[in-house]
Every structure is written in structure tokens, then in C-alpha cells.
C-alpha positions as CSV (number, residue, x, y, z in Angstrom):
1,X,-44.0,9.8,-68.7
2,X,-42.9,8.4,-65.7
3,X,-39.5,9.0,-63.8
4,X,-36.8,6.5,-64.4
5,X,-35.2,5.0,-61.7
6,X,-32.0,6.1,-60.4
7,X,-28.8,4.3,-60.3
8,X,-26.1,5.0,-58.1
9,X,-23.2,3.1,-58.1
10,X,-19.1,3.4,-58.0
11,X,-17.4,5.3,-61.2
12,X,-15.3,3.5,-63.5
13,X,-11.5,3.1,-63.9
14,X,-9.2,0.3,-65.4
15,X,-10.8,0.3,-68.9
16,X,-14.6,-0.6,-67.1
17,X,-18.1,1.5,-67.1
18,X,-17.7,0.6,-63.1
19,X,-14.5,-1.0,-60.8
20,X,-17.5,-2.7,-58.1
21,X,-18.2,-6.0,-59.2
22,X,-21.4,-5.8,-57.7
23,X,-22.8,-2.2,-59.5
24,X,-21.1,-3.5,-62.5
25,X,-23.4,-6.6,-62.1
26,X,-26.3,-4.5,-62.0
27,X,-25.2,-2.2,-65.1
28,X,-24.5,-4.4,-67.5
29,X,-28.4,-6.4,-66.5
30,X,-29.8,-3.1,-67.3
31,X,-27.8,-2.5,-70.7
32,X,-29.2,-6.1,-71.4
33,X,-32.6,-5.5,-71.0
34,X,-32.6,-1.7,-72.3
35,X,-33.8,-1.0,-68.2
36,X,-34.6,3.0,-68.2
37,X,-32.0,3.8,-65.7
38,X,-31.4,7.2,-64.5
39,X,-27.0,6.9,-63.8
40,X,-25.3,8.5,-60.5
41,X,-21.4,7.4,-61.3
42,X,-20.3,8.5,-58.0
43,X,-16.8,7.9,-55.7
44,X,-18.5,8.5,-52.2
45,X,-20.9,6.1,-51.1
46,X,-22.7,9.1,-49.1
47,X,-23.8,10.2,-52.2
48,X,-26.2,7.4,-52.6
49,X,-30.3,7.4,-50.4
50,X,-28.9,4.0,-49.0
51,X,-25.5,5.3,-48.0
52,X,-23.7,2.4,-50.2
53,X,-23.5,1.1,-53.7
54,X,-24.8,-0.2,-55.4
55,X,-28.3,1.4,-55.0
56,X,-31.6,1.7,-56.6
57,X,-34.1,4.9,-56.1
58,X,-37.8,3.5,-57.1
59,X,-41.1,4.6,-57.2
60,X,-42.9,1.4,-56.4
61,X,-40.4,0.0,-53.3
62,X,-38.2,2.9,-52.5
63,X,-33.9,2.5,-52.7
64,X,-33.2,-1.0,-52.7
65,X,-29.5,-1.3,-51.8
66,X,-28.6,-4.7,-53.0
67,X,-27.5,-6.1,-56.2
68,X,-30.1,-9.4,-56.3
69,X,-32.9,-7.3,-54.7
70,X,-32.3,-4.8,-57.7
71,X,-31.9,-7.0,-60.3
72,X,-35.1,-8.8,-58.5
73,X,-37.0,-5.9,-59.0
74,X,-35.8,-5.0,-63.0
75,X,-37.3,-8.4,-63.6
76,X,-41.1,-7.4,-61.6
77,X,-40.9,-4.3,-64.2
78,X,-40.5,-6.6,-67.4
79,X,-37.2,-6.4,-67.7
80,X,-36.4,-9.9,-67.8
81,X,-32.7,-10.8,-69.7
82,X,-34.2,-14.7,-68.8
83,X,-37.5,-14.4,-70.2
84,X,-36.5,-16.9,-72.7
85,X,-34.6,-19.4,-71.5
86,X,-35.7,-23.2,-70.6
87,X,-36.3,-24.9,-67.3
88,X,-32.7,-26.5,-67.6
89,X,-31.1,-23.2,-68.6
90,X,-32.7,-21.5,-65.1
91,X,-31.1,-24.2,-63.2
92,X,-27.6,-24.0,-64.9
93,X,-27.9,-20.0,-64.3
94,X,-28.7,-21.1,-60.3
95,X,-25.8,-23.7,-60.1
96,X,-23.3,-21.4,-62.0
97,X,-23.7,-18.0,-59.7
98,X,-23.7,-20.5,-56.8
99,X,-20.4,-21.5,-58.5
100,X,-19.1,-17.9,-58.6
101,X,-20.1,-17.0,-55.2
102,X,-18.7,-19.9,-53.4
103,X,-15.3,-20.5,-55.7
104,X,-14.3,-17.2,-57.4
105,X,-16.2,-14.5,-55.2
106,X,-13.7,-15.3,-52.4
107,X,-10.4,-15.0,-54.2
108,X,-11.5,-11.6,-55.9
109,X,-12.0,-10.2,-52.4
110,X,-8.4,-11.7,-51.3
111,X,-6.6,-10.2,-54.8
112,X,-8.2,-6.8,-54.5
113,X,-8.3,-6.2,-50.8
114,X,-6.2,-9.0,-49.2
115,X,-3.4,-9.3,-51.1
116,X,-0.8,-6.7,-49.6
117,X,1.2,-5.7,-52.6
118,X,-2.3,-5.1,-54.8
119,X,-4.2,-3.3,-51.7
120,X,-1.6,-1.2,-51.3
121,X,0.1,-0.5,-55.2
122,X,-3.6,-0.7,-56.7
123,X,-6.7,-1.1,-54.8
124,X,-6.1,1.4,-51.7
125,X,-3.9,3.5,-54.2
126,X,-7.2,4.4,-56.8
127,X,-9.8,4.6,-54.0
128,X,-7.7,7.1,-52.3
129,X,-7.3,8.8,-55.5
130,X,-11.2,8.9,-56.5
131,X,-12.9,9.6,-53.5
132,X,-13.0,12.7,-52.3
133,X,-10.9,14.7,-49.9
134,X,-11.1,14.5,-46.7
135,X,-13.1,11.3,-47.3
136,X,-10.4,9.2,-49.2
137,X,-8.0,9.6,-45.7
138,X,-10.3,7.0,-43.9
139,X,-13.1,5.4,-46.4
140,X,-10.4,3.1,-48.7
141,X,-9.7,1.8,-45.1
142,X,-12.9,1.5,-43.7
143,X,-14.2,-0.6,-46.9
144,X,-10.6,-3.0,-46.3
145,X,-12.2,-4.2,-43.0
146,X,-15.7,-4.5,-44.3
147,X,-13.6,-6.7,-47.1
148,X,-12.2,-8.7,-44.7
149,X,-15.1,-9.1,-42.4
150,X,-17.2,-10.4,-45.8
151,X,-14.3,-12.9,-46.3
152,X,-14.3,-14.5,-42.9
153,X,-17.7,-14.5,-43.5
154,X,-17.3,-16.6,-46.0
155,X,-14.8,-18.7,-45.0
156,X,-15.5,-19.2,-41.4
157,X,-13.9,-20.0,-38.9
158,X,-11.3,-22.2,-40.5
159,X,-9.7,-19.1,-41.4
160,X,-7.9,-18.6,-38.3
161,X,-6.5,-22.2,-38.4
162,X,-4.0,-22.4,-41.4
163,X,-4.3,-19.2,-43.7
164,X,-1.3,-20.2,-46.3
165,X,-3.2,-23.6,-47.1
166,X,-6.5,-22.4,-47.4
167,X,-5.5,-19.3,-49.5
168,X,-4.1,-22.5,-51.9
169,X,-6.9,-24.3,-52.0
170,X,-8.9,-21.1,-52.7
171,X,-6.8,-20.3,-55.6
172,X,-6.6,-23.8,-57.0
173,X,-10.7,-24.1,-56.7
174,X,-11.0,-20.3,-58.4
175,X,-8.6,-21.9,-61.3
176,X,-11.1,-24.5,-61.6
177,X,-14.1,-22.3,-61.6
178,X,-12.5,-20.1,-64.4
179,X,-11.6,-23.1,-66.4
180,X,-15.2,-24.8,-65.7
181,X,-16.5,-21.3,-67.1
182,X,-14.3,-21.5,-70.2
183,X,-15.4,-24.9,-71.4
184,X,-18.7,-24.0,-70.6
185,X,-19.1,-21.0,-72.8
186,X,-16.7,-22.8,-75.5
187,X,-17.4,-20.9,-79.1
188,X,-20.6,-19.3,-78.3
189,X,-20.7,-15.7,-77.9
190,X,-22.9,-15.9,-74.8
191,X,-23.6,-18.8,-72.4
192,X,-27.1,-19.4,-73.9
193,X,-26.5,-18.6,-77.7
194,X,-26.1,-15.1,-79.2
195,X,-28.6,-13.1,-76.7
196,X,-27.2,-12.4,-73.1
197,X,-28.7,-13.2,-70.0
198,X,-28.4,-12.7,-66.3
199,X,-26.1,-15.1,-65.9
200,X,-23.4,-13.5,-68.4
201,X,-24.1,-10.3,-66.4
202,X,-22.7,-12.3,-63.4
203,X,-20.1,-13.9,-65.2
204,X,-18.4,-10.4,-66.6
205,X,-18.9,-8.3,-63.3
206,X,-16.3,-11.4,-62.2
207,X,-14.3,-11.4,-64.8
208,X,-13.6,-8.2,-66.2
209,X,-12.4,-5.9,-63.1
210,X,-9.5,-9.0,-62.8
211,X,-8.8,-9.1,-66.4
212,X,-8.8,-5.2,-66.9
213,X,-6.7,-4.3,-63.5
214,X,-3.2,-3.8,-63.8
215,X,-1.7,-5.9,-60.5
216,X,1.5,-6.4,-59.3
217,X,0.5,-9.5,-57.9
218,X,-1.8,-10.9,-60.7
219,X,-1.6,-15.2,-60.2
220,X,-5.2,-15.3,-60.8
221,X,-5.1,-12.8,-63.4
222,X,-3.0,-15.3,-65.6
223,X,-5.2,-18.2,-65.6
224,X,-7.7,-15.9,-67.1
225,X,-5.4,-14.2,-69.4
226,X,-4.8,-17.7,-70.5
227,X,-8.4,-18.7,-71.1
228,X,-9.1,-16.9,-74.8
229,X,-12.7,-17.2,-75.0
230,X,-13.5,-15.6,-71.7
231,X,-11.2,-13.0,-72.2
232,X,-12.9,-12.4,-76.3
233,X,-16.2,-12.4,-73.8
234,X,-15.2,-9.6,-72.1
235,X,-13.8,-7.7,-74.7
236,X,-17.3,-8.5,-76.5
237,X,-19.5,-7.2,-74.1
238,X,-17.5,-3.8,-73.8
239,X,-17.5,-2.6,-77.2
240,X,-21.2,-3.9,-77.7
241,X,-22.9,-2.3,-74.1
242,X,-20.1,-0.2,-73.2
243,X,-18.9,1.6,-76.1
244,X,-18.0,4.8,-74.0
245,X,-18.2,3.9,-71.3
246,X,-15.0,2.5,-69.7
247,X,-14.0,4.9,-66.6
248,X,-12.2,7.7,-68.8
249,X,-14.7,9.8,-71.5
250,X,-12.6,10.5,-74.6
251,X,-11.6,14.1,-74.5
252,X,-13.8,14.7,-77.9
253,X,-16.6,13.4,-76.0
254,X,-19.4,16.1,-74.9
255,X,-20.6,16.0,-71.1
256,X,-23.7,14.2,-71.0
257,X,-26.8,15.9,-69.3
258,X,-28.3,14.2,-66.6
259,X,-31.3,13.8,-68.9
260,X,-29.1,11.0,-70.9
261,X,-28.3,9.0,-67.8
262,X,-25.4,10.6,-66.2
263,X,-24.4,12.0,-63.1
264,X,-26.5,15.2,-62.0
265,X,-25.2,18.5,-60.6
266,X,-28.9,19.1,-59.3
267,X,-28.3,15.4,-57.7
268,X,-30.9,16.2,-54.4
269,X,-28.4,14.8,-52.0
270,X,-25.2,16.5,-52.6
271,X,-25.7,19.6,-50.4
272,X,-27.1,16.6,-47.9
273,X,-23.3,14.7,-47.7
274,X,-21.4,17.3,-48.6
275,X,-22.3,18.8,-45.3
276,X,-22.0,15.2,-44.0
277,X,-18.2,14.6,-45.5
278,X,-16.9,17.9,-44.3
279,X,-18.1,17.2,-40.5
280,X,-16.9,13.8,-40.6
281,X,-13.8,14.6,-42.0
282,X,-12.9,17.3,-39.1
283,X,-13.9,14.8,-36.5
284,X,-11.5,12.0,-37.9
285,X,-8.8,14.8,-38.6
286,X,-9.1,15.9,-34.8
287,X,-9.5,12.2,-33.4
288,X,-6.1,11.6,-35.2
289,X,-4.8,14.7,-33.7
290,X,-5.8,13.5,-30.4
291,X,-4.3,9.9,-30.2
292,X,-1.7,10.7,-32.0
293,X,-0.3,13.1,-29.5
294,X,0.1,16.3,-32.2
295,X,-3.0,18.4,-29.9
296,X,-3.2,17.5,-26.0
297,X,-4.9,19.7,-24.0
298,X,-2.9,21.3,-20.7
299,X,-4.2,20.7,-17.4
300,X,-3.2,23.7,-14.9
301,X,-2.7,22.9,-11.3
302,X,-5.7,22.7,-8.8
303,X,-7.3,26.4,-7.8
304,X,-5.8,27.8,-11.3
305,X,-8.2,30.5,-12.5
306,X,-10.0,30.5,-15.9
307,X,-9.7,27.5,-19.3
308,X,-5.8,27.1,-20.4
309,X,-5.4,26.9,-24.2
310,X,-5.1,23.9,-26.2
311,X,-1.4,23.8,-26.8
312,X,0.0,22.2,-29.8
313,X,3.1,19.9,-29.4
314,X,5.6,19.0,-32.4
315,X,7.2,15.9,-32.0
316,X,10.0,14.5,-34.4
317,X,9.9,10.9,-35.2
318,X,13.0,9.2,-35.0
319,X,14.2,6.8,-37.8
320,X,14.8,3.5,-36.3
């Protein structure tokens, strides 16, 4: 038999088999289609063969490190959640994830890693918590700015101009995305009938880490709260593909061998970036130390004999 492919993407939290919309994406396409997927649930991106997440180990095209190229390439090995739909249902799947990337893709980006009050109280807070020390002192911040580049991105350069009006206009157009999706989906249990397809994989990898966070600063949050069918769609597609699987085992649970689909001790890159993590760590522990003034190395005067020490100076901050 063949080797599976391996999955690595971000663990879960808030309720959710994964908190990345992106690996979530890619998850809940593979519990659609049944996909053979060997599962890394991991908190340090290091820890994947592409160095992010999510990412796909294959046989036939090597790690393939984004979520439409893996997707892309569940589909080449028959595992096709669209097989059935119509020529009208493939375009309304196109025009609907255009929808989501273009209307409700930026505004998750500003709640989760824009937004002050949630980056700091909730985003920043379980990042620094799950990743790894000394890892989580620098990575949380690291991925902020790759946040923020991805949203100018987006934006452009209209960004710079007026921030407060554009950040209402992106709200009100995510509120009309939301609602669009609720009328859409209406009483069905999926968007095409009873049998999921990619595009409800997109939909909930949207949906559910803002429904299932706990935010201080939630105004998008309560539109969807107030939207019952998308919230029972949710809710629906956890307990069906996700029974067990949302961030915290039950204690009764048994650890699942890596045979099953979980994380593997004998994972061949751990020794790899664990060697990695610790030197990068002591480099960003002594760069700190440098510009922060705590080590500063002591020049002698000229015609002095022999290295001087590095000596360590204390200073107290005062309290403005």
C-alpha cells in the first residue's frame, strides 16, 4: 500500500480541528472527500518540509505549500468534492470564493491581526501560548507583519489615504458578503443540497474561526451570530467531520498513533528544527540584549593588552 500524504498544518483551539483559515480549508476538503491524509497538528511552522502551513508532503509533486495548489492536487488524485456538480454550480463555486476573497478575506485578517484589542487580548495572546518557547517571543510577531503586508496587499495603496473610512466600507461590504451567503444557503444543509462540496469547505474555514473565537472586539462576529442558518452550518459540519476534533481531546480520549492520522513523535524533521528553534532563539535573545542596552561590550583604551570581558549593565526603567 502506498504512503499517505502528510498534512501539516496549525493545531486547533477555540472549539475548531485547526484556528488557520487556510489549513482549516484544506482539512475539512479532505474529510469531504475521505482524502488518505497522514495529520501533523503542529504550533511551529518549522516543523513543516515547506517551513509554513499549511503544507502538503507528496509522492508524485513533492510539499506543496499552498492551500489551492493542495486542494488542486486532492482533486488530480480523485478526490473530487465537485465531481458532481453542474456547469452553473462550477461557476457559482468560482464567483462565491472570488466573493470571500475580495469581501470577507480582508476583514478576517483586520479582526484577528489588525484589530488592537483582539491581537493583543486573543490572537497574539494564544499564539504566544501555543508555540513553543523560545519561538513564541518573536514568531506571533513576525506572522502580525506578514498579516499586515497580505492586507495592503490587498487593499493597495488606498490604504495609506483614509484608514477609518475604508476599514467602514470593508466592514459594511463583509456584512453584505455574510448576508449574501445566508440567503444563498437558505434551508439547505449545504450550498448544493445534502452532499458538501469545495465551496462549503471555503465557506466554513471563513466562518467558523469568527463564530467560534471569543473577541473582545467582535462587530463582525455579531452579524454572523445573527445569521442562524450559517451559524446551524457550522455547527453541522463539526459534529459530522469533526466529532473529536475541536483543538482540546477529551480527557477520556486515548492518544492516537501516528498510524491513525495524528501527529508523529518519529516526525523526520523534529530533531531538524528543533536544532533550528534553539539557535534562532539565542540569536534573537542576544540581538535583544544588544539593542537594548542589557550586554554592551567595553572598549579599553588604545595599546591596552589582551580582550576585556563583556560586561553586563542593569539599568532601571523609570515610570514616566
Amino acid at each position: 500500500m502506498a504512503a499517505p500524504m502528510e498534512l501539516f498544518c496549525w493545531a486547533g483551539g477555540w472549539g475548531l480541528p485547526s484556528v488557520d483559515p487556510d489549513c482549516l480549508a484544506v482539512l475539512t476538503y479532505a474529510r469531504f472527500t475521505g482524502a488518505p491524509l497522514k495529520v501533523h497538528k503542529v504550533t511551529n511552522p518549522w516543523r513543516s518540509p515547506a517551513g509554513c502551513l499549511p503544507a502538503l508532503k507528496t509522492k508524485e509533486e513533492g510539499v506543496l505549500s499552498q492551500m489551492h495548489q493542495i486542494i488542486t492536487h486532492l482533486r488530480k488524485q480523485k478526490y473530487n468534492a465537485d465531481y458532481d456538480l453542474s456547469a452553473r454550480q462550477g461557476a457559482d463555486t468560482l464567483a462565491f470564493v472570488s466573493l470571500l476573497e475580495e469581501k470577507l478575506l480582508p476583514v478576517l485578517i483586520h479582526t484577528f491581526w489588525v484589530d488592537a484589542k483582539n491581537y493583543v487580548e486573543h490572537t497574539r495572546k494564544w499564539y504566544a501560548e501555543a508555540i513553543p518557547f523560545p519561538l513564541n517571543f518573536f514568531l506571533p510577531n513576525r506572522m502580525h507583519k506578514q498579516h499586515l503586508e497580505r492586507l495592503q496587499l490587498i487593499w493597495g495603496e488606498s490604504c495609506l489615504e483614509d484608514e477609518e473610512e475604508l476599514e467602514k466600507e470593508m466592514y459594511r461590504e463583509a456584512r453584505e458578503c455574510l448576508t449574501l451567503l445566508s440567503q444563498r444557503l437558505g434551508d439547505q444543509k449545504f450550498f448544493f443540497g445534502d452532499s458538501p462540496a469545495s465551496l462549503d469547505a471555503f465557506v466554513f474555514s471563513h466562518l467558523a474561526p469568527l463564530l467560534k473565537a471569543k473577541l473582545p472586539n467582535g462587530k463582525l462576529q455579531q452579524h454572523l451570530k445573527s445569521l442562524q442558518n450559517l451559524c446551524d452550518f457550522c455547527s453541522s459540519i463539526l459534529s459530522l467531520y469533526f466529532p473529536w476534533d475541536g483543538g482540546d481531546a477529551p480527557s477520556s480520549a486515548p492518544k492516537t498513533s501516528a498510524s491513525e492520522g495524528t501527529e508523529s513523535e518519529e516526525e523526520p524533521y523534529k530533531r531538524r528544527n528543533q536544532i533550528l528553534s534553539v539557535l534562532v532563539g539565542l540569536a534573537a535573545m542576544i540581538g535583544y540584549a544588544f539593542l537594548s542596552g542589557i550586554v554592551s561590550i567595553q572598549r579599553g583604551p588604545p595599546g591596552a593588552a589582551g580582550p576585556r570581558p563583556i560586561a553586563m549593565e542593569e539599568e532601571e526603567e523609570e515610570e514616566e
